[in-house]
C-alpha positions as CSV (number, residue, x, y, z in Angstrom):
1,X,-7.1,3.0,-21.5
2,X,-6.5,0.4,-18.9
3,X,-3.0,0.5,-19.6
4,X,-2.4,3.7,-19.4
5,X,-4.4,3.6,-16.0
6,X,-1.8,1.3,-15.0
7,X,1.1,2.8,-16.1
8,X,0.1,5.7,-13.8
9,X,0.1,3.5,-10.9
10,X,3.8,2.2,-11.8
11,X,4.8,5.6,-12.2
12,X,3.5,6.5,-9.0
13,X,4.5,3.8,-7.1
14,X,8.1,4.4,-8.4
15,X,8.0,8.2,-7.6
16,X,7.8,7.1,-3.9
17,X,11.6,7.2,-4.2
18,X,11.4,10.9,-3.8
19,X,10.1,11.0,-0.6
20,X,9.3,7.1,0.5
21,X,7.9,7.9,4.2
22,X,4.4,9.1,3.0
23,X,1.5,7.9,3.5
24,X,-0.4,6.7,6.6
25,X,1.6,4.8,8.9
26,X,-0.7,1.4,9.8
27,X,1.5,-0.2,11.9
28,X,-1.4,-2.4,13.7
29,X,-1.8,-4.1,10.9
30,X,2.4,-4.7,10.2
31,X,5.1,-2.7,11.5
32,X,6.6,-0.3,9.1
33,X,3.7,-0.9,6.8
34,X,2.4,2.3,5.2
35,X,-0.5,3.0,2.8
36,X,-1.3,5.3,0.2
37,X,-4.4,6.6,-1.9
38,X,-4.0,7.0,-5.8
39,X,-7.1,8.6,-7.9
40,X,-9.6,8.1,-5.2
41,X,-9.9,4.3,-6.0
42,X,-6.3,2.9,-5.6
43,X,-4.8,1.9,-2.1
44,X,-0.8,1.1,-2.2
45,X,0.7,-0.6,0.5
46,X,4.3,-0.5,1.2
47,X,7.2,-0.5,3.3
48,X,10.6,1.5,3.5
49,X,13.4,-0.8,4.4
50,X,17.2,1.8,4.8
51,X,16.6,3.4,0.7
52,X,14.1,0.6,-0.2
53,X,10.6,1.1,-1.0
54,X,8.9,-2.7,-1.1
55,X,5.6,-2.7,-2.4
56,X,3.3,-4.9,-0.6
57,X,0.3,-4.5,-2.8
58,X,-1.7,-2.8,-4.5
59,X,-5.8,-2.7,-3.7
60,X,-8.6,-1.3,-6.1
61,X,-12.1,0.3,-4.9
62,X,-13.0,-1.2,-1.9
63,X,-11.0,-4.4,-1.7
64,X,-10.1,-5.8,2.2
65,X,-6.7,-5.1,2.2
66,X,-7.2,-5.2,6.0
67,X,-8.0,-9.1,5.9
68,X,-4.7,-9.6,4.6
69,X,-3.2,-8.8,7.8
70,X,-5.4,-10.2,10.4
71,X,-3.7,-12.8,13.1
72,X,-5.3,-16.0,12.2
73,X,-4.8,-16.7,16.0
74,X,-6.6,-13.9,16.9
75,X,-10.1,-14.4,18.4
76,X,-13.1,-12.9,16.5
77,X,-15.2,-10.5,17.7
């Protein structure tokens, strides 16, 4: 089962070819950075570089994808 569940995610992540500039644009986090929901639980993250789709990760439930990204210069508030 958790393969399958897996497999889905591949197989959606490698459909982004069709039409790659989906998604939310999150450019305060990274510029070009997009991000995409799967099945309510999943949260892709990629980029489009010319006819390149890089995926930058891939985030389950509630997971702080967000802390990834955070300037470690950056005062906290």
């Amino acid at each position: 089962m958790a393969a399958r569940y897996v497999d889905s995610i591949v197989d959606y992540c490698e459909n982004l070819q069709t039409f790659p500039h989906r998604g939310t644009r999150r450019d305060d986090l990274r510029p070009g950075l997009r991000t995409l929901g799967f099945r309510r639980r999943v949260t892709i993250l990629f980029e489009v570089a010319d006819d390149t789709v890089n995926i930058i990760g891939v985030y389950y439930g509630g997971q702080d994808y967000e802390a990834n990204f955070q300037d470690d210069d950056a005062p906290e508030h």
